[in-house]
N, C-alpha and C positions, 0 to 999 in steps of 0.2 A: 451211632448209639448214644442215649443220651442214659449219663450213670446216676443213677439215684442213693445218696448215702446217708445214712440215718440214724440214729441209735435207739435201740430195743425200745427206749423208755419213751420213745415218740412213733410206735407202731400205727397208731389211728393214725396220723396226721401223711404219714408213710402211704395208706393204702388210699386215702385221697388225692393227694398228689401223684400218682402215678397212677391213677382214672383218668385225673382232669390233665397230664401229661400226652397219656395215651388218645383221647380224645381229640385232641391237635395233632398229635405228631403220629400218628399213625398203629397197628398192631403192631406186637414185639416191639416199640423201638425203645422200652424201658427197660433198664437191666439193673435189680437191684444188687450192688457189690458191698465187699467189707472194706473196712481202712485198708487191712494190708492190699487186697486189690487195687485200691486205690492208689497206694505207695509205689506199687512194682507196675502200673500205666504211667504212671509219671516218671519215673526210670528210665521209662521205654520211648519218652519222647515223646506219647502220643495225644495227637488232636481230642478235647474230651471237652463235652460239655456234660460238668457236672453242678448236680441238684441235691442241695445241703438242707439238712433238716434239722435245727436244734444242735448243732454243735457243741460237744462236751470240750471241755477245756484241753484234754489231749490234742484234739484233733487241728488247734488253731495252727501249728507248722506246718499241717501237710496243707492246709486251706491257702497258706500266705505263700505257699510255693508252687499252687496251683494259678493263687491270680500272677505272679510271676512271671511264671510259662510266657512262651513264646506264644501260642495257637488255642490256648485252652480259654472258659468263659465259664462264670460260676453263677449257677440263680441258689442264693440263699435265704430260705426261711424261719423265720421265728428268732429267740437268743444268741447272740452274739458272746464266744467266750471272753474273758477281760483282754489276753492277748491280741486278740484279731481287734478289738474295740479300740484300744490304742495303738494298732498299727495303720488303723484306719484314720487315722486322726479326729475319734469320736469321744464324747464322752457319757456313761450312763450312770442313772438315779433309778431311786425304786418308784414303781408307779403309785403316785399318791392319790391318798381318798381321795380327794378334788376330783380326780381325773376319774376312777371307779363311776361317783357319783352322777358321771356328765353321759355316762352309755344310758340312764334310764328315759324313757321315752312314754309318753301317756297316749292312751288309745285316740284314733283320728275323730272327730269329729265328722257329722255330719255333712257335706259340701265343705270340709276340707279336709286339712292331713295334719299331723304331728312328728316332728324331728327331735333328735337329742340333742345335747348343747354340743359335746362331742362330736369336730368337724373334720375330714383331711381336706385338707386344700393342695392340688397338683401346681407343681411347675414345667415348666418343658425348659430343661438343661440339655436336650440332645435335641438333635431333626429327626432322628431316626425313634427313638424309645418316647413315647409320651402317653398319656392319660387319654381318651376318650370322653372321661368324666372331668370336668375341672374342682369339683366339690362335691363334697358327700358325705351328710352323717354317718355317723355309725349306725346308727338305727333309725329305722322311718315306717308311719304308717299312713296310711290313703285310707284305710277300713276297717273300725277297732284296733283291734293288733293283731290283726292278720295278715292283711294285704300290703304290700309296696308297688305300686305301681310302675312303680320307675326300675325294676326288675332286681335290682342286688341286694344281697344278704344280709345279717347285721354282723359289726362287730363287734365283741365282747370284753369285757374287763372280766372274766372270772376264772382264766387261768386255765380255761379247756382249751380245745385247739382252734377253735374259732377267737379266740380272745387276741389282745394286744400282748405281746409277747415280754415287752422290756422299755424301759425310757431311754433315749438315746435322742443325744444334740447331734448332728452333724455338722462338717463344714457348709454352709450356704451353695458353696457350689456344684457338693455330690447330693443336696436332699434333695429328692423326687417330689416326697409328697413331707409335707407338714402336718401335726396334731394341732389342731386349736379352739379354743371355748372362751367367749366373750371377749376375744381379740387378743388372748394372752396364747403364745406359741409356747405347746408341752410336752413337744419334739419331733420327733424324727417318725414316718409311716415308711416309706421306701426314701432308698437313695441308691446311687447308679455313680459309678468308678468309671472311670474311663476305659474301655475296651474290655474290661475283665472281670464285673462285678457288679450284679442288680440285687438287691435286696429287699425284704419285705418284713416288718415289724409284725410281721402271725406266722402259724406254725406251719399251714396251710397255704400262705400267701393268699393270694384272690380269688379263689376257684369258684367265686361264687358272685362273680361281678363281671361287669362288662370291661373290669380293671385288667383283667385277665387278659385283653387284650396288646397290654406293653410288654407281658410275657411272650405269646408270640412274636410279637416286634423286635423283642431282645433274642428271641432263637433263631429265627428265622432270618434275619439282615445284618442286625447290628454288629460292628465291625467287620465287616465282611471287609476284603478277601486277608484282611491278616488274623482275626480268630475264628473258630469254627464256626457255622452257622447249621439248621438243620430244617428241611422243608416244613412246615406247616399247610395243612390239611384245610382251605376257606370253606367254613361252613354257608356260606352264600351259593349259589351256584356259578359257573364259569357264566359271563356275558351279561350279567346284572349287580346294579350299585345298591340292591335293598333286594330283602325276600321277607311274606306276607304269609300267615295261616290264621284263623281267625275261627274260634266254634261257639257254640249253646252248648251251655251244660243245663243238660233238660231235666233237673231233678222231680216235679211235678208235674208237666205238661209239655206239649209237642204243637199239637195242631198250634194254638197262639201265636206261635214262630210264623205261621204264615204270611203275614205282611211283612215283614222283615227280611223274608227270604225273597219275595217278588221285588223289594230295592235291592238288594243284592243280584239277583238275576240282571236286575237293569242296569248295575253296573258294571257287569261284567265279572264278579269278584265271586270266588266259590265259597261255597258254605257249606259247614259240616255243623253235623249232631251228635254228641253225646248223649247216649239215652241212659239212663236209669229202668232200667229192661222192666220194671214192676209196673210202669204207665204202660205196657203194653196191653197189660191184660185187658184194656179198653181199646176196641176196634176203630175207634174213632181216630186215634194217633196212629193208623200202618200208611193213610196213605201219602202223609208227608211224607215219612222216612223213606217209602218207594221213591217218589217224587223225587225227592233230595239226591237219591243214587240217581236215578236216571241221569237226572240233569250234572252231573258230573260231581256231586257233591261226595262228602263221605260219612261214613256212619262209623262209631266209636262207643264199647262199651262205656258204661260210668258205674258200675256194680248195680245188684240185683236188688237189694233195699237201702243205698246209698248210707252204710255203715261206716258210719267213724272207727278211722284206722284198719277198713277193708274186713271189720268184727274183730279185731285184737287179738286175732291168731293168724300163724298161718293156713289151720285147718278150717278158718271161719274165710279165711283169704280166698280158699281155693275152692270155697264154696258158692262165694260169691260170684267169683270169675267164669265159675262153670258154666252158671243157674245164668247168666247175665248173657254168656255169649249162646246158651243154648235157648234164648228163646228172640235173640235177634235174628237168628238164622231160621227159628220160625215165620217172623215175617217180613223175611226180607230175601231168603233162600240164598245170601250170602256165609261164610265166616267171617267174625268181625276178628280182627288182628291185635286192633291198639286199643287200649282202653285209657281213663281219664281219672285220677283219684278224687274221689270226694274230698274235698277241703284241701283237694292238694297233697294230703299226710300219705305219702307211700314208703313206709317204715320198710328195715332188711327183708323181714319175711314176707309182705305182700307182695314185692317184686320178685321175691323168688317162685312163691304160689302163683303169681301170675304166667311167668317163664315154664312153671309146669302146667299149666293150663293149656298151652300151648300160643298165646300172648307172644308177641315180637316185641313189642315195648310199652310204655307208659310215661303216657303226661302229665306231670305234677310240679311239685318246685314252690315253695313258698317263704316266708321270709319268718313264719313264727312257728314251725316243724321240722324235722328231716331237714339238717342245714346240706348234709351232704348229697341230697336229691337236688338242690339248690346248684345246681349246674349253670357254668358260663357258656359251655359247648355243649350241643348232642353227642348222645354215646353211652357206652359202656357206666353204668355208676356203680360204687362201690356195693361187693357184694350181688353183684348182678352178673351171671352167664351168660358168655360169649355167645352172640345173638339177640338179646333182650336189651334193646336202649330205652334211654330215656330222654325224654325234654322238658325244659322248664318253660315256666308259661306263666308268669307273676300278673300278668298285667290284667284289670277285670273294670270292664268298660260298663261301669253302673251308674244310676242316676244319682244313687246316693254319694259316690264318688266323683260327681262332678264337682267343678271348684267354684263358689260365689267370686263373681266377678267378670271382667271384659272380655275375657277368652274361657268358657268352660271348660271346653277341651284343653286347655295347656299343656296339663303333667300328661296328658296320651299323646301330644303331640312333642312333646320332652322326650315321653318314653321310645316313641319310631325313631326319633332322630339319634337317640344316645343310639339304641339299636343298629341303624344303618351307620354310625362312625365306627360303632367298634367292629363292622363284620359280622353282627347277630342275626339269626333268622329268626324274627320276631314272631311272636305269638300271645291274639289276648284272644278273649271269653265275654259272653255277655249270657242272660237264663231269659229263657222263656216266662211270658206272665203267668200269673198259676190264681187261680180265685183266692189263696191266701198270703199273696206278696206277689209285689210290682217292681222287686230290687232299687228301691229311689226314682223310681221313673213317675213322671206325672201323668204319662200316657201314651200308648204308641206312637201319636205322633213326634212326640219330644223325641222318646227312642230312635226314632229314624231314622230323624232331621239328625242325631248326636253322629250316629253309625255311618250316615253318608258324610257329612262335614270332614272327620277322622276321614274316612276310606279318600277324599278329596284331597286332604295334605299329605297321605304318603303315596299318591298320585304323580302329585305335582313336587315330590323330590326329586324325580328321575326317573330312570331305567328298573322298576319295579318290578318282581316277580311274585302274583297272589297265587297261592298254592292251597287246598283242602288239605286237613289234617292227616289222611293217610298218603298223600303223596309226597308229605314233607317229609313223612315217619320213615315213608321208603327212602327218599332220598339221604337221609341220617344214615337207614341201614347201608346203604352204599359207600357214604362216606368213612362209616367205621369199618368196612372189612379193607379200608388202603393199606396196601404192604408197602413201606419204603424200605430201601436196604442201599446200602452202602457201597458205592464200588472202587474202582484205582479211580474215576477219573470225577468221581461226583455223586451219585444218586439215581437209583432207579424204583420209577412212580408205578405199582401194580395197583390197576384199577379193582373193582369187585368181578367174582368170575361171572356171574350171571345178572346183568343191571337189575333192582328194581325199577328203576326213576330213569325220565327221556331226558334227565339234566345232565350236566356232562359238571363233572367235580371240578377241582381249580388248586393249587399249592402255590404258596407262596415260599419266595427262596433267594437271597442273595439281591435284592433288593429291585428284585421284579415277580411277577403273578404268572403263571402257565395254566393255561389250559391243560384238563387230561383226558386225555380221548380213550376209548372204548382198547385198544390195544396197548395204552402205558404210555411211560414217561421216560426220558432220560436226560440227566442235568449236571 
């Protein structure tokens, strides 16, 4: 079990973290307890891995006798009481304007991007626990201030729960990650204790980065076999070093897609559509989207008049969702399952109106909305009903967003790569051309040449797996219904009762990977 302990005044950051928990480590394996729970496990001697959220100044004894413990392992996020801060042999300051001042960040330019001055920079102090990313603003943009291409979240100086939580030095050889702005270090982002103690300078920690990924590293191996460890759930599939989903978000047009989709057939790589169900009413766009299923592709609502914020109810939500999937199945004589947000923005209520629509999940995720759709994993996200995932999908392969210079492609071929280091089943987007915008494209053939060159480099990574949009979605749904549970002698892996997906899942544990076959696991 892994315990979740928190105080009242940090509830938000509480029900984010045991989403993006849940999401790695399986259904039920979060249990949110109180201190005295806490007090009377450690009494008892027992193996805990516990996850600390804003720690009130009471609580720094029970924390410093929990990294103590013999077996036990602490992920701590956000402020540090002054006790535990100088037990730790840390020292903190209050966060200065300077540093405030360095999270703001100006919209991207055209063929390029904009960054904050505000940088963390990783170190690797363990073999076992390390970064993915070696660098990384706070804040970044590829497309106005919208888009990040390079898929993580921002972070903030304004004292919510995505923000920088506290200033704090550490010793050089527990800081993980450093703060820094025009070469001046202004402290501490994470730092990692030998055997017993990973930390994160937010309240949240990473749940919105491919950061997220030294988290698992730190549950699932580190220290192993003298503190506890707990399976983690690879969102890849078993027998592949990368996995691929790739759609059009067809806000105005469909047929266009046509040339795009015949280099995609010829490379063998599926393709899915997102429709904006209102281009249907032109019989001119049904026989791609037949086309598209036949040939093994997938089809995907995008709402019914591609309304911002899904119409800013949820009774404009479920309006949308209806009107959108009842006229896909007009022509297409399927039901459509998952659908795709417009601009990304999938607030609480449209995922829930979706979930009653009868919707399995949705794809959104973006860096300047809904941080907590903003997902490192698939899965369950906060405020969403067991059943209904989601996936982020940041990356948006436009001609406006290509980069001046020697390698156009770079930040997308930056983006597959961070992707396949941390374990990500990546996912970008490109739109069809419509008679009133070309997304930065100078012309189909540009488009093409960009689309093949990309699909060529995460190619020639390796062992690649290209997947359509609803068979990744399925595969998500499978890997969120994993029961692990606990036994005398280790762990047992309960697959989904009914597969959607022919991919067979995968848990990482004790500093190896196992396949999980159709009948379970046992470790």
């Amino acid at each position: 079990m892994i315990y979740l302990i928190c105080p009242g005044s940090s509830e938000e950051a509480a029900t984010v973290v045991a989403a993006a928990l849940q999401r790695s480590c399986g259904m039920g394996r979060v249990c949110r307890i109180s201190l005295a729970k806490w007090d009377r496990l450690l009494a008892q001697d027992i193996s805990m891995l516990a996850v600390i959220i804003n720690p009130p100044a009471n609580w720094a004894a029970t924390i410093i006798r929990t990294i103590e413990s013999a077996r036990c392992k602490i992920l701590l996020f956000g402020a540090m009481p002054l006790e535990l801060i100088q037990y730790l042999g840390a020292h903190s300051a209050p966060i200065s304007e300077y540093a405030r001042q360095g999270t703001k960040c100006s919209p991207a330019p055209i063929g390029g991007m904009f960054e904050s001055g505000l940088h963390i920079d990783y170190k690797q102090i363990d073999p076992v626990v390390f970064s993915p990313l070696a660098s990384r603003p706070f804040l970044r943009f590829d497309f106005a201030d919208e888009w990040n291409n390079l898929g993580y979240g921002g972070i903030r100086t304004d004292d919510s729960i995505w923000s920088l939580s506290q200033c704090l030095q550490l010793p050089s050889e527990k800081t993980l990650a450093e703060i820094r702005m025009d070469g001046e270090s202004l402290g501490a982002y994470a730092g990692l204790w030998p055997d017993s103690l990973l930390w994160f300078n937010r309240s949240v920690g990473p749940v919105d980065s491919q950061e997220w990924r030294i988290v698992e590293l730190y549950i699932a191996h580190y220290a192993w076999p003298t503190r506890i460890c707990h399976p983690v759930i690879s969102e890849i599939p078993d027998g592949y070093g990368a996995a691929v989903t790739m759609r059009l978000d067809c806000d105005e047009d469909i047929e266009s897609a046509r040339i795009l989709w015949h280099a995609y057939q010829q490379l063998e790589v599926p393709f899915s559509l997102a429709l904006h169900s209102k281009v249907l009413d032109d019989p001119k766009h049904h026989a791609l989207v037949r086309e598209v299923l036949t040939h093994g592709g997938a089809i995907l609502s995008h709402t019914a008049t591609h309304a911002s914020n899904w119409g800013g109810s949820y009774e404009a939500s479920l309006q949308e969702a209806s009107a959108s999937a009842n006229a896909i199945k007009r022509v297409t004589g399927q039901a459509v399952r998952y659908a795709v947000s417009p601009f990304h923005q999938t607030p609480m209520y449209a995922r829930i109106a979706l979930a009653d629509s009868g919707y399995e999940g949705c794809i959104g995720g973006i860096i300047r909305n809904d941080p907590d759709y903003l997902m490192a994993r698939a899965g369950s996200a906060p405020g969403s009903p067991v059943g209904f995932i989601g996936h982020s999908q940041q990356c948006m392969l436009h001609g406006d967003c290509i980069f001046d210079g020697p390698d156009p492609l770079s930040i997308y071929k930056q983006s597959f790569d961070l992707a396949r280091d941390s374990r990500t089943f990546f996912g970008y987007l490109d739109h069809p051309f419509s008679a009133r915008y070309q997304y930065g494209w100078s012309s189909e053939e540009q488009r093409v040449q960009a689309h093949v060159a990309f699909i060529c480099h995460m190619k020639n990574s390796g062992n690649v797996l290209f997947a359509n949009e609803s068979d990744a979605m399925d595969f998500f749904q499978d890997r969120a219904e994993v029961v692990i549970q606990a036994n005398s002698g280790g762990y047992s892996i309960c697959a989904a009762i009914k597969s959607r997906s022919s991919w067979n899942l995968s848990v990482e544990y004790a500093g190896q990977s196992h396949a999980v076959p159709p009948e379970g696991l046992s470790l």
